[in-house]
C-alpha positions as CSV (number, residue, x, y, z in Angstrom):
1,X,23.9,2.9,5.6
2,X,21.1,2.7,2.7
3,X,19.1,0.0,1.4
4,X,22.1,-2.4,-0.4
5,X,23.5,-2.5,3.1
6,X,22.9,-4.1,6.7
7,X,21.6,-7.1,7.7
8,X,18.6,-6.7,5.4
9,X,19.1,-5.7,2.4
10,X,18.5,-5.5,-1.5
11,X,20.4,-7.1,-4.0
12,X,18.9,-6.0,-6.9
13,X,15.9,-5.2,-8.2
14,X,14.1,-8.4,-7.6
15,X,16.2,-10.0,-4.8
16,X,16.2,-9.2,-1.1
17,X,18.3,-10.7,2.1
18,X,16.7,-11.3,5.1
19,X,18.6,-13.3,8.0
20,X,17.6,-16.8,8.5
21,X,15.9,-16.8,5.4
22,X,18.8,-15.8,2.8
23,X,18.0,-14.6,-0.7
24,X,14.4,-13.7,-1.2
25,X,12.4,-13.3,-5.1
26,X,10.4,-10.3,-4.9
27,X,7.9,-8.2,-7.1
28,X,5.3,-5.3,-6.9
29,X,7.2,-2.6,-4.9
30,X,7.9,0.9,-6.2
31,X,11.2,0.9,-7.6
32,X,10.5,5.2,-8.1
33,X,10.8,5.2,-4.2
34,X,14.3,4.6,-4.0
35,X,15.7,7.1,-7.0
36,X,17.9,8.5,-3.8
37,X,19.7,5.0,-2.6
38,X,22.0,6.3,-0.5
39,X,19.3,8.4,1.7
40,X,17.3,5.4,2.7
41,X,17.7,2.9,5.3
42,X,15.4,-0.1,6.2
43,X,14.3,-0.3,9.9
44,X,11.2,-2.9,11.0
45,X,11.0,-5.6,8.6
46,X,7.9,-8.2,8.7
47,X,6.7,-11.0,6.8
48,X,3.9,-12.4,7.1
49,X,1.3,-15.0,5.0
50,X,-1.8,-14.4,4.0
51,X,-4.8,-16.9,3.5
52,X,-4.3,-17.2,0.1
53,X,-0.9,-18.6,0.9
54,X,1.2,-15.8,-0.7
55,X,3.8,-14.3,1.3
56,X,4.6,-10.7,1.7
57,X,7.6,-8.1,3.1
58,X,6.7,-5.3,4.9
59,X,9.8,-2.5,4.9
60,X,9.7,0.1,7.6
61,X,11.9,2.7,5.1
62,X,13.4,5.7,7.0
63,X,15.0,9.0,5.1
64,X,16.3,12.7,5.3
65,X,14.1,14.0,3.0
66,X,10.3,13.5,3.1
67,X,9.1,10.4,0.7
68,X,6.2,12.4,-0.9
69,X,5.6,16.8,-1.6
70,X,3.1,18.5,-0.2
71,X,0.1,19.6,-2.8
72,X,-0.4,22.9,-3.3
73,X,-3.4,25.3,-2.2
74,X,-6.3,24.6,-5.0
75,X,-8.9,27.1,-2.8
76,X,-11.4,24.5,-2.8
77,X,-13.4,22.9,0.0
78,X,-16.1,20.0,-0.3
79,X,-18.3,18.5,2.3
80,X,-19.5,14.7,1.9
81,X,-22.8,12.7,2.7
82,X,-21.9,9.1,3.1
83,X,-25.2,7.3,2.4
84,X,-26.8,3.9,1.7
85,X,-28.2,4.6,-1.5
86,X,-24.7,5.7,-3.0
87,X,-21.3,5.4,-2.1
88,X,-21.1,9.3,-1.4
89,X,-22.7,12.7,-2.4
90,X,-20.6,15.9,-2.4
91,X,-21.5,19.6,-1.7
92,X,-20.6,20.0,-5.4
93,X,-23.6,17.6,-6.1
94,X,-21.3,15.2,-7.6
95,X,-22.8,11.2,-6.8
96,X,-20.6,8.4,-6.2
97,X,-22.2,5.3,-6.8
98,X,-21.5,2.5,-4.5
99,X,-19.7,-0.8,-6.5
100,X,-21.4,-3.3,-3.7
101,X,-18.4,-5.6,-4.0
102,X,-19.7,-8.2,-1.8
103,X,-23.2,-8.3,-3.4
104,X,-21.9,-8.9,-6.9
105,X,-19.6,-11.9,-5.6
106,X,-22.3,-13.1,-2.9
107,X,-24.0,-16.1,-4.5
108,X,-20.5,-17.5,-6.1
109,X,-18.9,-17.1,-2.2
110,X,-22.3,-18.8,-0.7
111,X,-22.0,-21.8,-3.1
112,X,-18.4,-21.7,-2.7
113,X,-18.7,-21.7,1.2
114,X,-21.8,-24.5,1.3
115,X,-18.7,-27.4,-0.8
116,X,-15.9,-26.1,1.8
117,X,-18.3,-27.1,4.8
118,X,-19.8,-30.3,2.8
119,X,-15.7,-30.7,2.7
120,X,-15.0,-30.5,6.6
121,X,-17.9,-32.5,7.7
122,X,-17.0,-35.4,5.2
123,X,-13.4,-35.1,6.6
124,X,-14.6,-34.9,10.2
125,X,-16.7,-37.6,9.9
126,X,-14.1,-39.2,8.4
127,X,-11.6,-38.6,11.3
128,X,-9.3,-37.0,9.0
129,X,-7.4,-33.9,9.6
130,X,-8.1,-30.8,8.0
131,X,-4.8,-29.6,7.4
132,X,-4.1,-33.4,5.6
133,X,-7.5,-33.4,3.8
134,X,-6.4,-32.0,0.0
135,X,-10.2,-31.4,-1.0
136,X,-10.2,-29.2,1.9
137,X,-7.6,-27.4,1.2
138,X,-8.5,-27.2,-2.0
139,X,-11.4,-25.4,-1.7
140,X,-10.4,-23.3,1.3
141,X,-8.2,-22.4,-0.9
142,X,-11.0,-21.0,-3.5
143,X,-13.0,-19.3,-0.7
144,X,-10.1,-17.1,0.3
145,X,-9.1,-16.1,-2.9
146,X,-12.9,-14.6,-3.6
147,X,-12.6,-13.3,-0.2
148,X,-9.6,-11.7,-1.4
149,X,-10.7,-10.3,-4.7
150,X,-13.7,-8.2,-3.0
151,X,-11.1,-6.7,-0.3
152,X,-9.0,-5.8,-3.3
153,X,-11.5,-4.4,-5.4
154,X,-12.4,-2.1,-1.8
155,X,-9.2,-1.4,-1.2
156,X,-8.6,-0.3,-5.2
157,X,-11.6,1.7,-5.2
158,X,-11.2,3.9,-1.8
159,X,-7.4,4.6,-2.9
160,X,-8.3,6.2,-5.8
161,X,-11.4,8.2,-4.8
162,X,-9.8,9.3,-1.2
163,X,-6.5,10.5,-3.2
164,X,-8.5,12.2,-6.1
165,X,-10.6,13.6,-3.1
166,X,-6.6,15.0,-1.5
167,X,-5.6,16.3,-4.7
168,X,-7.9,18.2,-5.5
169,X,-9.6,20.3,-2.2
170,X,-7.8,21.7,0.3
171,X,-10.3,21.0,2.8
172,X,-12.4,17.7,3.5
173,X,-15.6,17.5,5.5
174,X,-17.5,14.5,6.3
175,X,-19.4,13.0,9.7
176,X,-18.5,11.4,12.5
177,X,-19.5,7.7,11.9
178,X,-21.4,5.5,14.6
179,X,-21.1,2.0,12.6
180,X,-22.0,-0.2,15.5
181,X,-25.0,1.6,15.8
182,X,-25.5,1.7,12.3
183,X,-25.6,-2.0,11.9
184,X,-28.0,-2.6,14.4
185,X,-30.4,-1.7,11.8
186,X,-30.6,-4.9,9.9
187,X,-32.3,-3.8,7.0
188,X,-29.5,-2.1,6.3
189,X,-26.4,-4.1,7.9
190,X,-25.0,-6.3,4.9
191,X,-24.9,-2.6,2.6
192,X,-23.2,-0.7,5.9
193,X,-20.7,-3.6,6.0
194,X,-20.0,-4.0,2.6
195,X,-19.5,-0.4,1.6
196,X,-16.0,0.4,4.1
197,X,-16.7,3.7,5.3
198,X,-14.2,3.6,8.2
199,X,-11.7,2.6,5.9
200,X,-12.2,5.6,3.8
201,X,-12.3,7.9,6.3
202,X,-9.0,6.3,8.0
203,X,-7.4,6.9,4.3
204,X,-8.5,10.4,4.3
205,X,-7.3,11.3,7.1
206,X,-3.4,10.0,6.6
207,X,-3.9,11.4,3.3
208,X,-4.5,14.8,4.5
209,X,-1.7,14.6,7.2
210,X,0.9,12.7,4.3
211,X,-0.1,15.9,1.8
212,X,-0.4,19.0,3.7
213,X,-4.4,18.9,3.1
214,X,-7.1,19.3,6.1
215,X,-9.8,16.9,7.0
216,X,-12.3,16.8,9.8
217,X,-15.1,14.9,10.9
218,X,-18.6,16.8,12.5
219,X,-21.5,15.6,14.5
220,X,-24.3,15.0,11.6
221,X,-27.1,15.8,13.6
222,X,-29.6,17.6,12.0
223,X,-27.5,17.9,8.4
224,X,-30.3,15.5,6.8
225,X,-33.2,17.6,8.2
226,X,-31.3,21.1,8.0
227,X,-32.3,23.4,4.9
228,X,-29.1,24.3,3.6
229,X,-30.7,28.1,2.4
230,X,-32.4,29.2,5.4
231,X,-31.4,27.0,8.3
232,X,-35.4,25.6,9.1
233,X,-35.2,22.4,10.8
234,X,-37.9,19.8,9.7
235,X,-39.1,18.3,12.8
236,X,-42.9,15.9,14.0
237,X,-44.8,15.2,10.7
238,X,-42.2,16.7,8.3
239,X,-38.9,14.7,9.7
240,X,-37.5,13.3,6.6
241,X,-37.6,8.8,6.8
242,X,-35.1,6.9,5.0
243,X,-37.2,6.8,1.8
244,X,-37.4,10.8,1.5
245,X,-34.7,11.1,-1.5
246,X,-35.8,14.9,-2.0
247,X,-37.8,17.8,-0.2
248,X,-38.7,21.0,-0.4
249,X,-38.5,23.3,2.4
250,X,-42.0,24.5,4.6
251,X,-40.5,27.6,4.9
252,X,-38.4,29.2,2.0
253,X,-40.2,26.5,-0.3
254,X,-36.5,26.3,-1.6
255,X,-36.7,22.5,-3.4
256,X,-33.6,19.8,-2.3
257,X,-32.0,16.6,-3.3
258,X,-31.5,14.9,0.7
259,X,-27.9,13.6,0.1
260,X,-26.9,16.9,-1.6
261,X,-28.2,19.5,1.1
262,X,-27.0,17.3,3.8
263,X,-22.9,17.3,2.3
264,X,-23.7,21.0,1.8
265,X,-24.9,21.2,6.0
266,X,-21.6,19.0,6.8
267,X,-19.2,21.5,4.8
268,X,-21.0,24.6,7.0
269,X,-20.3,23.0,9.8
270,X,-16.5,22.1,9.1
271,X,-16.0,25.8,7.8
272,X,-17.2,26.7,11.7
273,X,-15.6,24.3,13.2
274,X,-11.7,25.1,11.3
C-alpha cells in the first residue's frame, strides 16, 4: 500500500480522493516528501475549515524510513533570554528584535472590528440572521482574514528562527515560562501576548526531538540578577527593575548588558542541569 492506493488517495499531483467527498483540487504540500512512493502510506486524514473559509487536508503520512536526517554535531551550545524589549537575546550577544505583529495591524483590526459590530447590531436590530446578513458576512469575512495574516506572519517568523536556532547548536537553553502570571502584569500583557513565546518554545522542542538536537528549559530565578563572571547576587537597593537595561557589578565591577548576562546565566545552568 502507498499513497496512490486505498481508500484515500492521490491521483496526481494536484488531485486527491477522499470517500464521500470524491476527487479533491489541492495545492501547497511538499511534493519532495514523497520522492519514495511506494514507502509511504496515509493513515488519519482530517479536513477541516477555517474562518477565512478556505478548506484544508490534514495527512497523517506513515514510512520505513524516517521523513527527515538527523543534523550533525556543530559543538556549539547557546542559552536564550526571552524579553519584552526584544524578541530574544542569546549568550552569543546576538539580539532578536521582536516584529510586534499585532501592534502594526492593531488600528486597521480595531476599525475593522468597530463596522463588523455596527454590522450585527443593525442586523439584530433588524431581526435578521447573521448567517443571511451579506454585509455581515462580508466584513466578518475581512476581520478574519487580518486575524489571519498576523498568525501567519507569527507562525513564518518562529519557523525560521527556531529551525536556524536547530541547525546550528547542538544544545538549546532557555526558561521555564510562567505566562499566566506574566500577563497579570498589564503594563505588559498586550506585548507578552503578542510576541508567542510558548509557541516557540513548543517548536523548539519538537525540533530538537525531530533532529537529534537537545533543548531544555531551567528555572530563571536569579539569571537577571546573577553576574555572569563571579556569581554575586544583586539583592535590597541594587535588585535590578524592569527599566535597568545594563549594570555593572558591586563586586567584580565587571560592566553587563541585562538581557545578555541573563542568556549567559540560563546556558550555565542548562550545562548543570544536562
Amino acid at each position: 500500500m502507498n499513497v496512490y492506493t486505498g481508500s484515500v488517495r492521490f491521483l496526481d499531483d494536484k488531485h486527491i480522493k477522499v470517500p464521500k467527498l470524491g476527487k479533491l483540487r489541492i495545492k501547497g504540500y511538499k511534493k519532495e516528501i514523497f520522492h519514495d512512493k511506494q514507502n509511504i502510506r496515509i493513515g488519519t486524514v482530517t479536513l477541516c475549515k477555517d474562518p477565512c473559509n478556505r478548506y484544508f487536508i490534514s495527512l497523517q503520512l506513515s514510512s520505513d524510513t524516517p521523513f527527515v536526517e538527523r543534523k550533525v554535531k556543530t559543538g556549539s551550545n547557546i542559552g536564550i533570554d526571552l524579553n519584552t524589549e526584544n524578541f530574544l537575546t542569546t549568550s552569543d550577544n546576538v539580539v532578536i528584535d521582536n516584529p510586534r505583529f499585532y501592534r502594526k495591524m492593531k488600528k486597521r483590526l480595531s476599525k475593522e472590528r468597530r463596522i463588523l459590530s455596527r454590522r450585527m447590531n443593525r442586523a439584530k436590530k433588524e431581526h435578521r440572521k447573521l448567517r443571511e446578513s451579506k454585509n455581515y458576512q462580508k466584513q466578518r469575512l475581512l476581520v478574519s482574514k487580518l486575524n489571519t495574516k498576523i498568525r501567519n506572519q507569527r507562525n513564518n517568523f518562529l519557523n525560521v528562527l527556531s529551525t536556524k536556532l536547530i541547525n546550528n547548536h547542538d544544545l538549546i537553553v532557555a526558561e521555564e515560562l510562567r505566562s499566566s502570571n506574566m500577563l497579570k502584569n498589564h503594563v505588559l500583557e498586550m506585548s507578552i501576548s503578542d510576541v508567542g513565546w510558548r509557541t516557540f518554545l513548543n517548536m523548539l522542542a519538537y525540533k530538537a526531538d525531530l533532529y537529534g538536537r537537545k533543548f531544555l528549559t531551567i528555572d530563571p530565578k536569579n539569571t537577571t540578577q546573577t553576574c555572569s563572571d563571579c556569581g554575586h547576587i544583586l539583592s535590597g537597593a541594587d535588585k535590578l527593575t524592569l527599566t535597568d537595561r545594563h549594570w555593572t557589578c558591586p563586586v567584580c565591577h565587571k560592566h553587563h548588558l541585562r538581557d545578555h548576562n541573563a542568556a549567559i546565566n540560563i546556558l550555565n545552568k542548562g550545562l548543570t542541569k544536562q
